[in-house]
PDB file of N, CA, C and O in Angstrom:
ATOM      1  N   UNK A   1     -37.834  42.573 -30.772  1.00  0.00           N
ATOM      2  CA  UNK A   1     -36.771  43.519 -30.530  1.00  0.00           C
ATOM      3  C   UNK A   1     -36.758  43.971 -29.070  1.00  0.00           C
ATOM      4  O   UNK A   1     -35.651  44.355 -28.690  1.00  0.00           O
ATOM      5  N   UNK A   2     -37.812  44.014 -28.103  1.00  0.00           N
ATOM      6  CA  UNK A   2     -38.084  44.373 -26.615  1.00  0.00           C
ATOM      7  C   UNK A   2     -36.985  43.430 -26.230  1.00  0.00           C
ATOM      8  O   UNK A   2     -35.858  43.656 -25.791  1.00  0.00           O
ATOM      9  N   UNK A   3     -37.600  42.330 -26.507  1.00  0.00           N
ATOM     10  CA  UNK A   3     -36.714  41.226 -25.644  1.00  0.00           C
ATOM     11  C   UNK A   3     -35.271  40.890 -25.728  1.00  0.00           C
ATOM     12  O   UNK A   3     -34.549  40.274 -24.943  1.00  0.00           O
ATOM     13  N   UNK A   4     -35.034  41.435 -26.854  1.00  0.00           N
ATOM     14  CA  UNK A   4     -33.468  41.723 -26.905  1.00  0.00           C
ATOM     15  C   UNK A   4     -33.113  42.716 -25.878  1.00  0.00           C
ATOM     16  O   UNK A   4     -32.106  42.506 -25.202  1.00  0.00           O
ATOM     17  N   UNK A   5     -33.854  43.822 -25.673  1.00  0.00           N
ATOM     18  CA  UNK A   5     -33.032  44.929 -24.522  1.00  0.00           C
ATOM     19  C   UNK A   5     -33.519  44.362 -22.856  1.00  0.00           C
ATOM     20  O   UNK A   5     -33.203  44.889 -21.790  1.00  0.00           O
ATOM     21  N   UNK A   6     -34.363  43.148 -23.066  1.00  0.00           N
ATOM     22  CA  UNK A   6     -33.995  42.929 -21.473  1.00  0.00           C
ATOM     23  C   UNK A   6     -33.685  41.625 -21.621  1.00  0.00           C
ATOM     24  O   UNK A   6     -34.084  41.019 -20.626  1.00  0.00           O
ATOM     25  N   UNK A   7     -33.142  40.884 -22.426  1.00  0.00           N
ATOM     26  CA  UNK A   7     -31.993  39.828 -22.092  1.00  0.00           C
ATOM     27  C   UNK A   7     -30.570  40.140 -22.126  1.00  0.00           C
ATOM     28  O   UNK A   7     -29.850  39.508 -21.354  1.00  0.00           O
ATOM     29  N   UNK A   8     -30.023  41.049 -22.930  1.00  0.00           N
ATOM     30  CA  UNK A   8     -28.677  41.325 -23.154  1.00  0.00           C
ATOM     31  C   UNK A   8     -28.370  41.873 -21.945  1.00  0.00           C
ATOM     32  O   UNK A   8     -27.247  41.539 -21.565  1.00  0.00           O
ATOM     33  N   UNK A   9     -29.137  42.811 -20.979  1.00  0.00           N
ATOM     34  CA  UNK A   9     -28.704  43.222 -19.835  1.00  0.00           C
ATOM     35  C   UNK A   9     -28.772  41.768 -18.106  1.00  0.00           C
ATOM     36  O   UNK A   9     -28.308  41.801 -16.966  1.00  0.00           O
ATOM     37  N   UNK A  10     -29.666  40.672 -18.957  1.00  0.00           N
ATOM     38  CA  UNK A  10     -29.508  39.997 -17.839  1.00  0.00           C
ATOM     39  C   UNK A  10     -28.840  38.994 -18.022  1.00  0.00           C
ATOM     40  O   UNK A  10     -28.823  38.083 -17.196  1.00  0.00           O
ATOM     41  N   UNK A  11     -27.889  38.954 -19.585  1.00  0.00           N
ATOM     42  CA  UNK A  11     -26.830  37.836 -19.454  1.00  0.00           C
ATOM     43  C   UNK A  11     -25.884  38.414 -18.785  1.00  0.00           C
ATOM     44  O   UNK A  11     -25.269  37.718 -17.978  1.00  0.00           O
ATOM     45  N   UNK A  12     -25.518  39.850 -18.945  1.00  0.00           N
ATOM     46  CA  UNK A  12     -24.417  40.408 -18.383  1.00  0.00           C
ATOM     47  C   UNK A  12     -24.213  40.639 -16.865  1.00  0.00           C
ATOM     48  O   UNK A  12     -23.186  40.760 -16.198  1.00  0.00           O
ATOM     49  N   UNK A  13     -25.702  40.663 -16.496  1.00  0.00           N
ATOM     50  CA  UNK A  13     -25.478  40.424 -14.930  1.00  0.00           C
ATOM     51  C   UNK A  13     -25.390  38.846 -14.988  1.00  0.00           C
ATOM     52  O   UNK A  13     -24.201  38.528 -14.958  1.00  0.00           O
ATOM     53  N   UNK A  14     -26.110  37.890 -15.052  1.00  0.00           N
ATOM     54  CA  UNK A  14     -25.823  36.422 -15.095  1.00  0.00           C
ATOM     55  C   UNK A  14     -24.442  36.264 -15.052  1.00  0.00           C
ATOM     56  O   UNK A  14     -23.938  35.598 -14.147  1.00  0.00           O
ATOM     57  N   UNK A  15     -23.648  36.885 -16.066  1.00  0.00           N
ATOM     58  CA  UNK A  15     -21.855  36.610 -16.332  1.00  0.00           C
ATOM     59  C   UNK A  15     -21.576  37.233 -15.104  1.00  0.00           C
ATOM     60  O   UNK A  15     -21.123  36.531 -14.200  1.00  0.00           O
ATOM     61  N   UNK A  16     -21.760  38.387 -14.923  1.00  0.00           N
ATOM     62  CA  UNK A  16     -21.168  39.444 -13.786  1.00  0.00           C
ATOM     63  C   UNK A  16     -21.256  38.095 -12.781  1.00  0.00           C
ATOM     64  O   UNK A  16     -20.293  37.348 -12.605  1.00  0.00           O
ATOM     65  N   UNK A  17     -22.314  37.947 -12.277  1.00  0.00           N
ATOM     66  CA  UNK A  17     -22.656  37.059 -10.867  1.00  0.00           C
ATOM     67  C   UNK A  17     -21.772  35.456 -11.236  1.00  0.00           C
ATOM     68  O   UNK A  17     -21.332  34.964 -10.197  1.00  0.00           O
ATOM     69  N   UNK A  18     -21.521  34.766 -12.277  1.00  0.00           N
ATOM     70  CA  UNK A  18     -20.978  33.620 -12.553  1.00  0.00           C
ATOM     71  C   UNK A  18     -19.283  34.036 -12.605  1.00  0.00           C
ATOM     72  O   UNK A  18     -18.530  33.078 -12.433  1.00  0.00           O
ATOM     73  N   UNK A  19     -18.791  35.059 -12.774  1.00  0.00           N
ATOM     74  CA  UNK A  19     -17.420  35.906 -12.701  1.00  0.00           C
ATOM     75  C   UNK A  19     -17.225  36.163 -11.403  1.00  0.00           C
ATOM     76  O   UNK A  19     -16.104  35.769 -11.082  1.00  0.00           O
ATOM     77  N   UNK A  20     -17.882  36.706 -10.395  1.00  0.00           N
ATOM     78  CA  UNK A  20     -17.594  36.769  -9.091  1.00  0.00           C
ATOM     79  C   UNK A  20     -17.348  35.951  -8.403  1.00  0.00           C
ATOM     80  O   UNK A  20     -16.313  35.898  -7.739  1.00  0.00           O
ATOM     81  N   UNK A  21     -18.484  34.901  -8.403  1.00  0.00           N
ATOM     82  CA  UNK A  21     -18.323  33.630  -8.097  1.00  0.00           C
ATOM     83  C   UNK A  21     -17.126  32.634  -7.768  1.00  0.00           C
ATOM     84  O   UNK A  21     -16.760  32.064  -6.740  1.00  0.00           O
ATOM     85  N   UNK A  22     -16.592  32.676  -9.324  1.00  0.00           N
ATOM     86  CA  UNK A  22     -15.348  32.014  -9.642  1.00  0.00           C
ATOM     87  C   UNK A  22     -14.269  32.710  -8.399  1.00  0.00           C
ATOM     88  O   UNK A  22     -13.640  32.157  -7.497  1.00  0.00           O
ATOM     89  N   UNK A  23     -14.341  33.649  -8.664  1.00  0.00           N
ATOM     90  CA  UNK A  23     -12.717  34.766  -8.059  1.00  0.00           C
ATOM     91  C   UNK A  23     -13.290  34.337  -6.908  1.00  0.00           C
ATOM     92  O   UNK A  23     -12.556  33.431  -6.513  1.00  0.00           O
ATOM     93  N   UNK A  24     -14.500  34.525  -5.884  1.00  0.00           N
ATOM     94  CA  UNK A  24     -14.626  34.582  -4.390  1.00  0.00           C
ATOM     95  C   UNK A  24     -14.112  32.635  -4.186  1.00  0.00           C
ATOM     96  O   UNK A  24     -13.107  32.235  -3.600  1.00  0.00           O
ATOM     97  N   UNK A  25     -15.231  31.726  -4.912  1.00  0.00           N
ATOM     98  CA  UNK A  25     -14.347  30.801  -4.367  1.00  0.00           C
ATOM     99  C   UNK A  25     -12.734  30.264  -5.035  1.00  0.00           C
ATOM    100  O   UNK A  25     -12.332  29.166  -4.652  1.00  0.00           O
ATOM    101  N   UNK A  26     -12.027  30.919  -5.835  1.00  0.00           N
ATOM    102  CA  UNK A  26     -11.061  30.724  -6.436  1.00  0.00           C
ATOM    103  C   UNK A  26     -10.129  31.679  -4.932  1.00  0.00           C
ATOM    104  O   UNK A  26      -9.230  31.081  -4.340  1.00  0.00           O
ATOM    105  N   UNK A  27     -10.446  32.858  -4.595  1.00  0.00           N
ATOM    106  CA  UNK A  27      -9.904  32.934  -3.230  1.00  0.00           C
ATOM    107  C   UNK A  27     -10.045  32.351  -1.753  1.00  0.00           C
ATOM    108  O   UNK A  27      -9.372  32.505  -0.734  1.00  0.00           O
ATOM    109  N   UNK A  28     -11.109  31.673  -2.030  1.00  0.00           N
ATOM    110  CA  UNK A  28     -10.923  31.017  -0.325  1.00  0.00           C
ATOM    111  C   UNK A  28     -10.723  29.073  -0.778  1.00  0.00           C
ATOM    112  O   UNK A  28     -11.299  28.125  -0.244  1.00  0.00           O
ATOM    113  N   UNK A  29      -9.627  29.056  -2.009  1.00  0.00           N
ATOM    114  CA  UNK A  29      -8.709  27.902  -1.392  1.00  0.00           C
ATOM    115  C   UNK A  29      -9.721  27.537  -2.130  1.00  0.00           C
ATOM    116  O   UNK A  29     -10.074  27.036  -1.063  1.00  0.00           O
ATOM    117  N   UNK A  30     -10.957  27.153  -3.250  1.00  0.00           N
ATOM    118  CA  UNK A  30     -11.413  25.948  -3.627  1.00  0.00           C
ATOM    119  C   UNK A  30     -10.430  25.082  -4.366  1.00  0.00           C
ATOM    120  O   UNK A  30     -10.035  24.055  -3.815  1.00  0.00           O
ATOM    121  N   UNK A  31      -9.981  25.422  -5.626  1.00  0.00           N
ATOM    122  CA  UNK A  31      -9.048  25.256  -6.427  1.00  0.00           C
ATOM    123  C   UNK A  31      -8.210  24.804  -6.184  1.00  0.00           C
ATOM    124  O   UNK A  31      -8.103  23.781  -6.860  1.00  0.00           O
ATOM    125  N   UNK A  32      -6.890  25.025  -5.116  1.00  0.00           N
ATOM    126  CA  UNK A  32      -6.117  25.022  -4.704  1.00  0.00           C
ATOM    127  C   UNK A  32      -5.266  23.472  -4.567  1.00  0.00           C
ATOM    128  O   UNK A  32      -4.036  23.431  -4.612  1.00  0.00           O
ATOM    129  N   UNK A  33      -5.877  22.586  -4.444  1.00  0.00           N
ATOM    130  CA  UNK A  33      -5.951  21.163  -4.237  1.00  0.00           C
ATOM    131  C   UNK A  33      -6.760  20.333  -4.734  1.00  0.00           C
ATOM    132  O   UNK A  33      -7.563  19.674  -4.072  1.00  0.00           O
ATOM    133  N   UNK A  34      -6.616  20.289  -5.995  1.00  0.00           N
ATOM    134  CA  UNK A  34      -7.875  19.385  -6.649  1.00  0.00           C
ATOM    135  C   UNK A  34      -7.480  17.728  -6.792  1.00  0.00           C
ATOM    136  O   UNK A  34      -8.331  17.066  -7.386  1.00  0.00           O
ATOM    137  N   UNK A  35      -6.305  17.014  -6.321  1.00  0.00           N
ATOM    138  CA  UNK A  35      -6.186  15.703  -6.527  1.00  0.00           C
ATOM    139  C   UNK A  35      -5.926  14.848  -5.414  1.00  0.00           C
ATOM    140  O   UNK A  35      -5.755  13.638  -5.561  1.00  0.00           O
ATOM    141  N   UNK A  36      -5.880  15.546  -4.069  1.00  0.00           N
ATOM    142  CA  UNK A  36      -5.652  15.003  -2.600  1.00  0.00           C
ATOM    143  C   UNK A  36      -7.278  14.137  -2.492  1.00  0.00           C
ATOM    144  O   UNK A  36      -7.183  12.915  -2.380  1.00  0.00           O
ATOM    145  N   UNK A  37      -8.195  14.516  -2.513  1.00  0.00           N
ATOM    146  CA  UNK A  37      -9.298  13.821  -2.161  1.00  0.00           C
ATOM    147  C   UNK A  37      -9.305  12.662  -3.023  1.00  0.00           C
ATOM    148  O   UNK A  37      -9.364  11.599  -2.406  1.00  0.00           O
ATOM    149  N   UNK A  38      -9.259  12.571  -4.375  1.00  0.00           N
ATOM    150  CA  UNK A  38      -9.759  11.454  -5.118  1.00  0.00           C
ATOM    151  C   UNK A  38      -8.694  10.896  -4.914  1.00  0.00           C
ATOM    152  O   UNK A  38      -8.768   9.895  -5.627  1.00  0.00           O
ATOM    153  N   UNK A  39      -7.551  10.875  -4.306  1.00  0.00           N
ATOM    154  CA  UNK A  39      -6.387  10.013  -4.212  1.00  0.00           C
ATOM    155  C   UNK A  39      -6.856   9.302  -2.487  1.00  0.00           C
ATOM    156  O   UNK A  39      -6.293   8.251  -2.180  1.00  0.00           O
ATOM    157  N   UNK A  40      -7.727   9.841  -1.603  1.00  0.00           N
ATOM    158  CA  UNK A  40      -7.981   9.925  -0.446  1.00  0.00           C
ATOM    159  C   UNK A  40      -8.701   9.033  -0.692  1.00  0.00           C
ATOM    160  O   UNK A  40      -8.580   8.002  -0.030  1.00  0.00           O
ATOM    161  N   UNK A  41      -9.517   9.103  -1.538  1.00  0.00           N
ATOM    162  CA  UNK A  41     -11.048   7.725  -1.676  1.00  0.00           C
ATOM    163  C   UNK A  41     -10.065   6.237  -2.219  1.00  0.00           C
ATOM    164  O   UNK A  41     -10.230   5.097  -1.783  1.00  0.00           O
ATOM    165  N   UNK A  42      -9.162   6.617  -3.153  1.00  0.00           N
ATOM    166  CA  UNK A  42      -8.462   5.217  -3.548  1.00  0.00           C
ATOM    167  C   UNK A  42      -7.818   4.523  -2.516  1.00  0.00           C
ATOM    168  O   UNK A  42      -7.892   3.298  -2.421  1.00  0.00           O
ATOM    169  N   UNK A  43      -6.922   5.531  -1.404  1.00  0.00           N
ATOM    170  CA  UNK A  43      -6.537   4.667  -0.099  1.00  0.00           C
ATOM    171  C   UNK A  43      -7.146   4.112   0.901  1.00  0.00           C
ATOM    172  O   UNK A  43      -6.628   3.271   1.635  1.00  0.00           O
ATOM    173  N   UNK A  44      -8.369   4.574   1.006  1.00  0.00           N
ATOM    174  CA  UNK A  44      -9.809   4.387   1.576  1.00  0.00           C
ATOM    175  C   UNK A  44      -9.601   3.293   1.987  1.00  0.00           C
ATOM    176  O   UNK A  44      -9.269   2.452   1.152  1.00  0.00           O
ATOM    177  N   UNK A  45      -9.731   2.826   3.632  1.00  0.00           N
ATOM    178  CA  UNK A  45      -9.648   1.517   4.189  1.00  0.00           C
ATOM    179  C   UNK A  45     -10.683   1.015   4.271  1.00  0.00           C
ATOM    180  O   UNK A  45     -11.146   1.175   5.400  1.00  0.00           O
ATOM    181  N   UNK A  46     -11.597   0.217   3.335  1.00  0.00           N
ATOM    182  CA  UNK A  46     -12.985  -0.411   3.526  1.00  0.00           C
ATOM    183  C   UNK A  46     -13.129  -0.976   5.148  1.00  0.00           C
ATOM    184  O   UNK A  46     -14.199  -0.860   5.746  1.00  0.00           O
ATOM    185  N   UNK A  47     -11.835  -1.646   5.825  1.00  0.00           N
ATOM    186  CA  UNK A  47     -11.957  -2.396   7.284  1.00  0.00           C
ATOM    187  C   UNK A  47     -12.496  -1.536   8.140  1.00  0.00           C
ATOM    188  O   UNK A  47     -11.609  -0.911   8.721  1.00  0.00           O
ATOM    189  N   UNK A  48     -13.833  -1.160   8.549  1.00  0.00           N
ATOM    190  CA  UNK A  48     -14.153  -0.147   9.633  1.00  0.00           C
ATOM    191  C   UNK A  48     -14.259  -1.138  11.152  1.00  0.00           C
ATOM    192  O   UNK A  48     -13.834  -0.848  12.270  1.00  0.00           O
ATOM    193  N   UNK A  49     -14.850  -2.149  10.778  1.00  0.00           N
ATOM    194  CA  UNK A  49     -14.708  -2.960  12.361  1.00  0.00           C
ATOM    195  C   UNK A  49     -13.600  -3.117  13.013  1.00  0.00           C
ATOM    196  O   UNK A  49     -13.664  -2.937  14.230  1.00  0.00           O
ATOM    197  N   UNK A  50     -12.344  -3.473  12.441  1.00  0.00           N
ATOM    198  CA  UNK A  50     -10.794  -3.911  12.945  1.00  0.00           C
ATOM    199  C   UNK A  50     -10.488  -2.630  13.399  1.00  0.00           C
ATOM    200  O   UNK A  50     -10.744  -1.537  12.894  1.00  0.00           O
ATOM    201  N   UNK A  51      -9.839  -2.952  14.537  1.00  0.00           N
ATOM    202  CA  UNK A  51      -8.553  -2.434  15.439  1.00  0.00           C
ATOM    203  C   UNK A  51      -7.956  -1.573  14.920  1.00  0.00           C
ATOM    204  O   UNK A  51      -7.380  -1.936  13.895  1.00  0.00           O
ATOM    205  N   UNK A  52      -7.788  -0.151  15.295  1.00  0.00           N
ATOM    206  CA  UNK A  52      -6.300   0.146  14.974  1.00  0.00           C
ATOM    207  C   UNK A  52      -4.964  -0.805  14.465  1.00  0.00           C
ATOM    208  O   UNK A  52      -4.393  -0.970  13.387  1.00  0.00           O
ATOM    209  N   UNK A  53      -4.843  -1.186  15.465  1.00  0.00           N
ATOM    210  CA  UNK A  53      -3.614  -2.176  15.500  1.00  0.00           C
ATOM    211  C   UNK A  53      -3.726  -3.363  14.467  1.00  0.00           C
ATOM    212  O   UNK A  53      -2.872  -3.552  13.601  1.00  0.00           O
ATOM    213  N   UNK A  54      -4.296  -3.760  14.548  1.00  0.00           N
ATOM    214  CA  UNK A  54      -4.765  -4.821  13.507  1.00  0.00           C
ATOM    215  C   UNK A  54      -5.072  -4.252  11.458  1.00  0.00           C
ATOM    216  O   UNK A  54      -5.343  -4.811  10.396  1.00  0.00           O
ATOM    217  N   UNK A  55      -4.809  -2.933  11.937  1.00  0.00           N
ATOM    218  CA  UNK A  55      -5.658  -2.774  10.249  1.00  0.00           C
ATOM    219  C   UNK A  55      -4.154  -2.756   8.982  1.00  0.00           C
ATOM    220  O   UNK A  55      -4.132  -2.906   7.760  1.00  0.00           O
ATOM    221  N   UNK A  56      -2.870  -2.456  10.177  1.00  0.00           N
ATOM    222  CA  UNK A  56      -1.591  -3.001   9.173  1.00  0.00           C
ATOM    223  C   UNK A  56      -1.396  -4.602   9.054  1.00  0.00           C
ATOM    224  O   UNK A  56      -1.012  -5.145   8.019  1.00  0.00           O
ATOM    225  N   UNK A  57      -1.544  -4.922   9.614  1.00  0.00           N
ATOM    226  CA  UNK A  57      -1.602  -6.812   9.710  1.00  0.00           C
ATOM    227  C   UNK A  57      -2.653  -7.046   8.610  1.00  0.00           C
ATOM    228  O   UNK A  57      -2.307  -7.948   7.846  1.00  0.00           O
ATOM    229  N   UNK A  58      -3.671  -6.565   8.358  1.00  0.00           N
ATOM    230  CA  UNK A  58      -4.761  -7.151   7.888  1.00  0.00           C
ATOM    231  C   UNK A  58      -4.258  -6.564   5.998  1.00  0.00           C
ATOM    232  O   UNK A  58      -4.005  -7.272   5.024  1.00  0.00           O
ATOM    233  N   UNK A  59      -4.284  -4.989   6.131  1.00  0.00           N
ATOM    234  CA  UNK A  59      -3.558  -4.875   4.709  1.00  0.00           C
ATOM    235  C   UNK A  59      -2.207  -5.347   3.742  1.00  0.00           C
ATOM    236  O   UNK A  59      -1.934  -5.278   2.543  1.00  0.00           O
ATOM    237  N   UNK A  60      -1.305  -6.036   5.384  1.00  0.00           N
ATOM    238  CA  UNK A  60      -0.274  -6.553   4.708  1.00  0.00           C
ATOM    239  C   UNK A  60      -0.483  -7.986   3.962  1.00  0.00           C
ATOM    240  O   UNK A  60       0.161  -8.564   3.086  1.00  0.00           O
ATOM    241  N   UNK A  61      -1.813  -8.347   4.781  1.00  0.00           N
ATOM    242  CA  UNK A  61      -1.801 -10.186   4.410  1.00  0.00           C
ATOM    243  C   UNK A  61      -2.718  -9.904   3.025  1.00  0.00           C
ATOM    244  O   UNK A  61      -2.535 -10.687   2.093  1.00  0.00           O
ATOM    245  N   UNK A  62      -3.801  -8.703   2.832  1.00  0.00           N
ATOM    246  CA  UNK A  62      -4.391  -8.671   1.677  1.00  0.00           C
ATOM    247  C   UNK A  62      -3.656  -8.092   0.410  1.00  0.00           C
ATOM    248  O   UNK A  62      -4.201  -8.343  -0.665  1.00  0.00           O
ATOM    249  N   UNK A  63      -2.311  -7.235   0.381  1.00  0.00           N
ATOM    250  CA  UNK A  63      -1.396  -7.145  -0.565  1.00  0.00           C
ATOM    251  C   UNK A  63      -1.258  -8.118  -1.285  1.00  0.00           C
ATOM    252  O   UNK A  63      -1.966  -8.248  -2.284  1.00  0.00           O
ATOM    253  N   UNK A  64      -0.108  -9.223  -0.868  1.00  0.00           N
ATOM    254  CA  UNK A  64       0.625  -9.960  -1.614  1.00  0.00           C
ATOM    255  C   UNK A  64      -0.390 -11.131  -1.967  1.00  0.00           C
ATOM    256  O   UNK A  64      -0.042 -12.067  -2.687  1.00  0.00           O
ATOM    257  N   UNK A  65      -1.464 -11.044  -1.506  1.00  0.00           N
ATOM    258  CA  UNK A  65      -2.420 -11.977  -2.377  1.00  0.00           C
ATOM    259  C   UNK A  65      -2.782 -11.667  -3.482  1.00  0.00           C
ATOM    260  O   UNK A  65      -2.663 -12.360  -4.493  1.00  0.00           O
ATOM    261  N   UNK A  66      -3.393 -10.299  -3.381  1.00  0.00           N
ATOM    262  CA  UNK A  66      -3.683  -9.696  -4.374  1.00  0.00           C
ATOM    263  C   UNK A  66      -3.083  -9.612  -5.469  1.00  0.00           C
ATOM    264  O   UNK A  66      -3.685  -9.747  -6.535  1.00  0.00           O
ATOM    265  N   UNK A  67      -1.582  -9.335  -5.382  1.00  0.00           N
ATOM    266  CA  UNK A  67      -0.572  -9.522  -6.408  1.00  0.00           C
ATOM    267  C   UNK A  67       0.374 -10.092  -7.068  1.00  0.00           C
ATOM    268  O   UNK A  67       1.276  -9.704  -7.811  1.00  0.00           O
ATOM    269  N   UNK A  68      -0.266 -11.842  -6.358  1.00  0.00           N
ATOM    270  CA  UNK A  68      -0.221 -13.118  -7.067  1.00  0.00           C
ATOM    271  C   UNK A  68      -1.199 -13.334  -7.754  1.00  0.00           C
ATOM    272  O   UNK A  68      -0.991 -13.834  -8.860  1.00  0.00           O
ATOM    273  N   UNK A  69      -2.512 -13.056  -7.370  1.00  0.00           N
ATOM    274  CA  UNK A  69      -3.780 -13.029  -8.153  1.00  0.00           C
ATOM    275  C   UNK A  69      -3.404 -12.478  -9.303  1.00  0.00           C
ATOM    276  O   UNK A  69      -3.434 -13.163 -10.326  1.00  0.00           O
ATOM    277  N   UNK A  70      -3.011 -11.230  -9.335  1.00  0.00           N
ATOM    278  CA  UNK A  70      -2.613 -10.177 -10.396  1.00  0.00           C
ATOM    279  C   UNK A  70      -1.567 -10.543 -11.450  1.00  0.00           C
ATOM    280  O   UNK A  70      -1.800 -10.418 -12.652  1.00  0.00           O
ATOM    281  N   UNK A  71      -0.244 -11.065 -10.897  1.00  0.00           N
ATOM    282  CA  UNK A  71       0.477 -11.975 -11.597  1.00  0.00           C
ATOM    283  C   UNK A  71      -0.029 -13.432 -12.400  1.00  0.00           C
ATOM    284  O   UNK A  71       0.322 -13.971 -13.450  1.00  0.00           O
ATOM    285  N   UNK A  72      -0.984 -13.748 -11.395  1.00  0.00           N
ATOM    286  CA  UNK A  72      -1.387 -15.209 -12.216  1.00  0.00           C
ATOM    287  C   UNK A  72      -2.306 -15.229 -13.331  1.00  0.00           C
ATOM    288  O   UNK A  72      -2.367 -16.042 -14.254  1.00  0.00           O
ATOM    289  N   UNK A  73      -3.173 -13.974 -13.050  1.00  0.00           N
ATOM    290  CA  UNK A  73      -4.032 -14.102 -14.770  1.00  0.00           C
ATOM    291  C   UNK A  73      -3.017 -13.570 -15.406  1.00  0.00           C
ATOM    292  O   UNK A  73      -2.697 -14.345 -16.307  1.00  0.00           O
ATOM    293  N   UNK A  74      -2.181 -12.403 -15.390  1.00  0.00           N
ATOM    294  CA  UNK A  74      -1.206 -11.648 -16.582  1.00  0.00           C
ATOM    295  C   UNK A  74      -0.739 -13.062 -17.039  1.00  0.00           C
ATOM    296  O   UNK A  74      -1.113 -13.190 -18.205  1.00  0.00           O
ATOM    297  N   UNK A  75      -0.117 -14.121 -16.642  1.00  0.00           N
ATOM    298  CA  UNK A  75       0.737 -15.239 -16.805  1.00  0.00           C
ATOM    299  C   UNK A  75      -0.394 -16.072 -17.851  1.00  0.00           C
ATOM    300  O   UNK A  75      -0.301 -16.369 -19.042  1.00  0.00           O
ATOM    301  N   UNK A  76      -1.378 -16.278 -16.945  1.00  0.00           N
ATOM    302  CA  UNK A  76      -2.646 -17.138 -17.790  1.00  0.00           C
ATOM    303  C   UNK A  76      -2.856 -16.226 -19.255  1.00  0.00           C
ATOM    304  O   UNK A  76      -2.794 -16.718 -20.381  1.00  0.00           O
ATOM    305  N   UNK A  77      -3.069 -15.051 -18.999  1.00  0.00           N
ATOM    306  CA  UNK A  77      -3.497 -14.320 -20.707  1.00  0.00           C
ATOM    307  C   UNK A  77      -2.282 -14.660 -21.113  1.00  0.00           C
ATOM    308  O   UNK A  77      -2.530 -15.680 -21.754  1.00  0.00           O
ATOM    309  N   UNK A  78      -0.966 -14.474 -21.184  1.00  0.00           N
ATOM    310  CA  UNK A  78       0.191 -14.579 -22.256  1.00  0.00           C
ATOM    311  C   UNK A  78       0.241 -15.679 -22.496  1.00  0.00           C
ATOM    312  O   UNK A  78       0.604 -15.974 -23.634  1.00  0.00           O
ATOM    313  N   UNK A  79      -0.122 -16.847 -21.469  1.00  0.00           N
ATOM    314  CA  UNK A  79       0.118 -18.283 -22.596  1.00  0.00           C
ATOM    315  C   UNK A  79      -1.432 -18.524 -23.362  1.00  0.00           C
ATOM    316  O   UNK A  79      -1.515 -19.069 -24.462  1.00  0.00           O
ATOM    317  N   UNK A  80      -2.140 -18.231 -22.908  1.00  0.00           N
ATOM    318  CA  UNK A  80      -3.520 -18.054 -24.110  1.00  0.00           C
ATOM    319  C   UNK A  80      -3.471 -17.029 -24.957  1.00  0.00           C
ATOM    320  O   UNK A  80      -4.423 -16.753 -25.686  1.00  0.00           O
ATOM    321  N   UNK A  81      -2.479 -16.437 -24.946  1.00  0.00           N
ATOM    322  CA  UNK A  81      -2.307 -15.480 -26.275  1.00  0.00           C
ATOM    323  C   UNK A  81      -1.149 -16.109 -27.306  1.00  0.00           C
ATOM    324  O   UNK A  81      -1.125 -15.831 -28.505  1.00  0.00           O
ATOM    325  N   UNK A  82      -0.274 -16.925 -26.707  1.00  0.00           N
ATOM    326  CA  UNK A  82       0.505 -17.713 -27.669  1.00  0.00           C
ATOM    327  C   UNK A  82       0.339 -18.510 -28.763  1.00  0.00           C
ATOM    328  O   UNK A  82       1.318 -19.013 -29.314  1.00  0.00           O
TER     329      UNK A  82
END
């Protein structure tokens, strides 16, 4: 029964301090933007050696490969699914 009167007072500070928390960084902007970064890592240019200049040349020629690749198995599974 002791230990009931000094835990019930230190969940409520525990909450108190996990409640503040929230509101202080819920006011300085954590929250605020939660899907810009993980959209930031998907555009993510792996090319760190290339050029400025060179890194649109280089993503344009790796596109449309990619999405013949992409077209050609979809094509390959539907006639092996026939």
């Amino acid at each position: 029964m002791e230990a009931i009167f000094l835990l019930i007072p230190l969940s409520l500070a525990l909450l108190g301090v996990a409640v503040w928390l929230y509101f202080r960084m819920d006011n300085s902007g954590q929250f605020k933007d939660l899907e810009s970064h993980g959209r930031q890592l998907l555009l993510d240019d792996d090319n760190t050696g290339v050029q400025a200049g060179q890194k649109d040349v280089v993503a344009s020629q790796q596109i449309p490969t990619q999405v013949t690749k992409i077209a050609k198995q979809t094509e390959q599974n539907k006639s092996n699914n026939r």
